[in-house]
C-alpha positions as MATLAB code, in Angstrom:
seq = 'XXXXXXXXXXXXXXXXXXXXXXXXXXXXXXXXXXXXXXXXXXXXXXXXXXXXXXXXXXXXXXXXXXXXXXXXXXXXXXXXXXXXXXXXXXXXXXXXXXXXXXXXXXXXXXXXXXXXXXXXXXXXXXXXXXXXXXXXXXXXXXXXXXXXXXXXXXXXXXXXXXXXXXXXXXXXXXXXXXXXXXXXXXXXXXXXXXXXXXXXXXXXXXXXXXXXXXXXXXXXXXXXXXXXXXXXXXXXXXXXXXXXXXXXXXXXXXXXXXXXX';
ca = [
       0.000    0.000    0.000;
       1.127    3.616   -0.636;
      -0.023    6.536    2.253;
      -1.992    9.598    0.274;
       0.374   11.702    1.484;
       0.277   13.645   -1.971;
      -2.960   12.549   -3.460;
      -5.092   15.188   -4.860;
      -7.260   15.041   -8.328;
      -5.049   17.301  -10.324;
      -6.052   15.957  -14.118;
      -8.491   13.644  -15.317;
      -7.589   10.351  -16.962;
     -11.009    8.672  -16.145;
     -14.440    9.236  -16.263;
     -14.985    9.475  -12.411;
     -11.827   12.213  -12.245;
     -13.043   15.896  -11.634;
     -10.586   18.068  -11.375;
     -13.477   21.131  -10.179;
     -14.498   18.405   -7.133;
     -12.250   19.434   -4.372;
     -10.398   16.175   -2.230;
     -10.052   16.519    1.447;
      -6.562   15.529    2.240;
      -6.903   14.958    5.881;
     -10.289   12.861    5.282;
      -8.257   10.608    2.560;
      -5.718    9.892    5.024;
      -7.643    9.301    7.170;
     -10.003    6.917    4.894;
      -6.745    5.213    4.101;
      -5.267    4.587    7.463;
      -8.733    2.735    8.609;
      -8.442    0.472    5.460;
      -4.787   -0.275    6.309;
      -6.125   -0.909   10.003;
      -8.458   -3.248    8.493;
      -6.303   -5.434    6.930;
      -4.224   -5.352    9.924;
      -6.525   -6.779   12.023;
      -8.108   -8.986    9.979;
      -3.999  -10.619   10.564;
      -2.468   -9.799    7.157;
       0.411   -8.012    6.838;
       1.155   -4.495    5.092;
       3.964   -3.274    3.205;
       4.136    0.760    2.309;
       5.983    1.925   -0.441;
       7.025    5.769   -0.393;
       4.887    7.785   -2.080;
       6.867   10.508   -4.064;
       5.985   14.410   -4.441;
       4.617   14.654   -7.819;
       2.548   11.521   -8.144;
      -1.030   12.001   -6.775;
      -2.105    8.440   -8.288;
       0.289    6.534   -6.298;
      -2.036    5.382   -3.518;
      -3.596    3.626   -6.147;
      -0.685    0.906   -5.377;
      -2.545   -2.269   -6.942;
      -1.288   -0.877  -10.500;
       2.496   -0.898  -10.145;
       2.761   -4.398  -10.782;
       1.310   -7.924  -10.843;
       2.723  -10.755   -8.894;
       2.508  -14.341   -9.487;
       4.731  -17.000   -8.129;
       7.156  -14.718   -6.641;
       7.524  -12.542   -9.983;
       7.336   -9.551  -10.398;
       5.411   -8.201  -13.887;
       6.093   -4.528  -14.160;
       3.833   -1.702  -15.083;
       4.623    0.575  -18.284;
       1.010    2.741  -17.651;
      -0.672    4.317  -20.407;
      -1.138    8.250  -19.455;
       2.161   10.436  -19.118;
       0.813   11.926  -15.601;
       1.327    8.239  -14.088;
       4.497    6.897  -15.783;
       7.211    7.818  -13.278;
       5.364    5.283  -10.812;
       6.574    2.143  -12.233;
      10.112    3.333  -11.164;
       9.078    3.874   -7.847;
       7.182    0.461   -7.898;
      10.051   -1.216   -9.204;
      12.210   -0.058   -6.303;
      10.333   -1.755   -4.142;
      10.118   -4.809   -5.747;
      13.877   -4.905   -5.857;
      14.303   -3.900   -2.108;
      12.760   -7.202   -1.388;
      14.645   -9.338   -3.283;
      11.511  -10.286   -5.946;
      12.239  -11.157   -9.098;
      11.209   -7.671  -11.330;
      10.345   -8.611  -15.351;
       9.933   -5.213  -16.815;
       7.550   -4.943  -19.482;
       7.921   -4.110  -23.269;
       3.835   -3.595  -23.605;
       1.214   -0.935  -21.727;
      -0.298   -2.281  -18.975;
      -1.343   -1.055  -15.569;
      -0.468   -4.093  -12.866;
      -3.308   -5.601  -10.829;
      -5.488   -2.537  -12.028;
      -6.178   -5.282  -15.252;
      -4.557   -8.599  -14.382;
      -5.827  -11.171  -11.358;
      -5.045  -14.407  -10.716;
      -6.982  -17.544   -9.533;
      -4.521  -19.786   -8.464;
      -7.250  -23.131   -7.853;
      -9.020  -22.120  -11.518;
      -8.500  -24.654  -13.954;
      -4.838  -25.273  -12.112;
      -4.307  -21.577  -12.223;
      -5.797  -18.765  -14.087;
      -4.683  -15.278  -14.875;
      -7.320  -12.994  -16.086;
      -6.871   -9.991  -17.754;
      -8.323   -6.732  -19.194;
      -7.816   -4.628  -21.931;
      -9.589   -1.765  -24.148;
      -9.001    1.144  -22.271;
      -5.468    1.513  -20.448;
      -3.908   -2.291  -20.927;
      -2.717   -3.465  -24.345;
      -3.703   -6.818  -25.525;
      -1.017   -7.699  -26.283;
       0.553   -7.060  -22.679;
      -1.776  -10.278  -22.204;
       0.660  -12.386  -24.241;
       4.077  -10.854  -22.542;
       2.696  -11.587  -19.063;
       1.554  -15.190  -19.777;
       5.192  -15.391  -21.032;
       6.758  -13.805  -18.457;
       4.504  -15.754  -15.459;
       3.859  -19.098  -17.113;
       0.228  -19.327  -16.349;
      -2.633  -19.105  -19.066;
      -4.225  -15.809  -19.456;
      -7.774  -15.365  -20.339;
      -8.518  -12.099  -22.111;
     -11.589  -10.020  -21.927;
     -12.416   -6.890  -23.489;
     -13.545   -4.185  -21.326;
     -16.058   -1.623  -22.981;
     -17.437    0.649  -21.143;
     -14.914    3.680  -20.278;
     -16.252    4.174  -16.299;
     -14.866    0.708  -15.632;
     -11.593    1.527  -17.313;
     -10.167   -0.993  -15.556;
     -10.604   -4.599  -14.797;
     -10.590   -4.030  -11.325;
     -13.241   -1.815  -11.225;
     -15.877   -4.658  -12.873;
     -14.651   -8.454  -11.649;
     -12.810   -9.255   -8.035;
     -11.829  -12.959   -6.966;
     -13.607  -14.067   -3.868;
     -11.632  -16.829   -3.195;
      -9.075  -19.133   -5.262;
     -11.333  -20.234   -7.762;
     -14.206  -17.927   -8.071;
     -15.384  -14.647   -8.816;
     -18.097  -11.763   -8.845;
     -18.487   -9.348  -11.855;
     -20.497   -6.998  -13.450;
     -21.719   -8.247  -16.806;
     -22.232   -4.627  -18.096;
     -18.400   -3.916  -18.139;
     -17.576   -6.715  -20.680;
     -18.165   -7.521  -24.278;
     -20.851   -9.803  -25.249;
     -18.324  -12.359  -26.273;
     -16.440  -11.510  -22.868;
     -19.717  -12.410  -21.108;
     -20.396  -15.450  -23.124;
     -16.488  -16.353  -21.737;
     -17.040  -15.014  -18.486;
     -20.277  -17.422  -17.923;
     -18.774  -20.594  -19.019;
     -15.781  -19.906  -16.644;
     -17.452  -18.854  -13.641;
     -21.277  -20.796  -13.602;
     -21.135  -19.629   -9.860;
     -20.149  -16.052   -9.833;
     -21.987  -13.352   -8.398;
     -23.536  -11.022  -10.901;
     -23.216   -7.171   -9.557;
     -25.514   -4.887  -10.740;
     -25.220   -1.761  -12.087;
     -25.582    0.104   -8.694;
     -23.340   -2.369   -7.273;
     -20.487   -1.434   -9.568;
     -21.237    2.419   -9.843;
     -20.528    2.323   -6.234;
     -17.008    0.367   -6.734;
     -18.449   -3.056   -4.979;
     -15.973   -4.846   -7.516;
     -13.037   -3.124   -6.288;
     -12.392   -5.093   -3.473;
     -10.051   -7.746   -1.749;
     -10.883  -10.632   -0.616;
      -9.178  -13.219    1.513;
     -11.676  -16.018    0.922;
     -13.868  -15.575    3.601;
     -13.565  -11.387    4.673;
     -14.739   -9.528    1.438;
     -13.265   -6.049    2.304;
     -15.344   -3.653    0.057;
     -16.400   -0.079   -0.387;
     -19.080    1.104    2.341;
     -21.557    2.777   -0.262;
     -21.853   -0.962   -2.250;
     -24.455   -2.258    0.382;
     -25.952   -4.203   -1.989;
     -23.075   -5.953   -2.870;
     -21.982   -6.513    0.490;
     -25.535   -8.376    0.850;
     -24.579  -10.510   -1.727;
     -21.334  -12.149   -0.860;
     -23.072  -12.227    2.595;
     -25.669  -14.565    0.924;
     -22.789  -16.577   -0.858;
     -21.227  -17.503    2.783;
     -18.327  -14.583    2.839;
     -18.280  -11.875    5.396;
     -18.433   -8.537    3.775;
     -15.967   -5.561    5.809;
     -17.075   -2.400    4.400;
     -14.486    0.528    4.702;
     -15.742    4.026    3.570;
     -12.993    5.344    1.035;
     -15.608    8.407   -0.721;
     -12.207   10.862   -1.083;
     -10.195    7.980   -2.969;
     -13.385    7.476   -5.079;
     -13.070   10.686   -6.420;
      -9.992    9.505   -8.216;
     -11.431    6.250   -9.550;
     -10.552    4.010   -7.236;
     -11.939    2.204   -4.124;
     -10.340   -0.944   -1.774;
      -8.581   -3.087   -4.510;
      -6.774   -0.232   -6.548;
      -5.224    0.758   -2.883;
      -3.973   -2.920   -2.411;
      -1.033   -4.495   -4.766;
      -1.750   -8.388   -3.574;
       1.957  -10.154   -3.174;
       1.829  -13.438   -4.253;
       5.410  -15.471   -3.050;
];
C-alpha cells in the first residue's frame, strides 16, 4: 500500500476524475489509514511503499505491478501523468529481493490482471480496451507461465478490470456483466457458472473493487448491496468508507497491490 500523502485530483484520466471536485486531504488519510487498520486486524500483513511528491495516483498501489509466483510483472502505464510510478514500484520490488520482469507492452499491474490460483490449475485474467494493451496479455503469460484469459472491457467508467470483476476466493469470482463484451460475457459465464452477478448500482458504487481473503470480502461502504450478496454466498463482507479515494477512480482493490510469493 502507498499513504496519500500527496494525493489530490489534479487531471483527469477517467471518467470518475473531476478536477473542479475538491479532495479533502486529511479525510483521505484518514479513509486510508482505517483500510490499512483493516487489513491489519483482519492478521495480514502491510507493506508501504514511499509515495513521491509529484505523483497524486500513487495510492492507487494495486497498478504498479502484478505478482505471481514470486515474480514480479512490471507496469509501463498508459497516461504520461502516471508513468514515473513504475520506477518507484520497481524499487520496491527490488528492495525485497523479488524477481522484477519489466515490461515491453502498456499495462497497468493488478489494475487489469488477477489471478486464480485453484481455476483450472491456475488462471490469470486480464483486461484490456481502455489503459492495458492486448497484447501485454501475451508478454505476461510469457513472463509468469500461467494461461491468461482475455476479456475486453467496454465501457470507459470501468476503465479498468478491477473496477468490474474481483476474486472471492481461489477459484471464483463476482463481476459486473455490463463492463464486458458480449463475447467476454459469453467467456465469463462458461468460466465462472457460480459467480456473483453485480448490478449496475453495485459497480457504480465500486463493490468490484475489493479484496478478498476467501472468507472477509473487504469492500467499499456505499456498495451495500453488494456486500448483501457475498453475505448470501457464505463470505463476510468488511465495508471501509474510502468516498475521497473514489473521487480519483478508485476504491479498496486499486489501494492494495496483492503479493503473491
Amino acid at each position: 500500500m502507498c499513504p496519500p500523502e500527496y494525493f489530490t485530483v489534479e487531471y483527469a484520466i477517467n471518467p470518475w476524475m473531476d478536477t473542479a471536485t475538491p479532495v479533502d486531504p486529511e479525510l483521505a488519510v484518514k479513509q486510508w489509514h482505517q483500510l490499512r487498520e483493516t487489513l491489519l486486524d483482519l492478521g495480514h500483513t502491510v507493506h508501504e511503499i514511499t509515495p513521491e511528491p509529484g505523483l497524486p495516483d500513487m495510492v492507487y498501489a494495486a497498478n504498479g505491478a502484478f505478482v505471481v509466483d514470486g515474480t514480479s510483472y512490471g507496469a509501463r502505464f498508459r497516461h504520461r501523468q502516471r508513468a514515473a510510478e513504475a520506477t518507484a514500484h520497481r524499487a520496491f520490488y527490488d528492495a525485497y529481493g523479488w524477481r522484477f520482469v519489466a515490461p515491453a507492452e502498456t499495462n497497468e499491474g493488478e489494475g487489469d490482471f488477477t489471478y486464480l490460483p485453484d481455476a483450472y490449475g491456475g488462471l490469470i485474467l486480464a483486461g484490456y480496451g481502455f489503459r492495458t494493451s492486448s497484447t501485454a496479455h501475451a508478454e505476461a503469460q510469457e513472463v509468469l507461465g500461467r494461461p491468461v484469459v482475455s476479456l475486453r472491457l467496454v465501457d470507459p467508467r470501468f476503465y479498468h478490470l478491477d473496477t468490474a470483476l474481483a476474486p472471492l476466493d481461489d477459484q471464483n469470482v463476482a463481476y459486473f456483466p455490463g463492463a464486458f463484451s458480449v463475447a467476454s460475457q459469453r467467456v465469463l459465464a462458461q468460466l465462472f457458472p457460480d459467480a456473483i452477478l453485480a448490478d449496475e448500482t453495485d459497480a457504480f458504487a465500486f463493490g468490484l473493487n475489493l479484496v478478498s481473503d476467501g472468507r472477509h470480502v473487504i469492500l467499499n461502504s456505499e456498495a451495500t448491496g453488494m456486500a448483501a450478496k457475498v453475505a448470501a454466498a457464505g463470505y463476510t463482507p468488511v465495508q471501509v468508507e474510502l468516498s475521497e479515494l473514489k473521487k480519483g477512480g478508485g476504491s479498496v482493490k486499486c489501494c492494495v497491490a496483492e503479493l503473491r510469493p
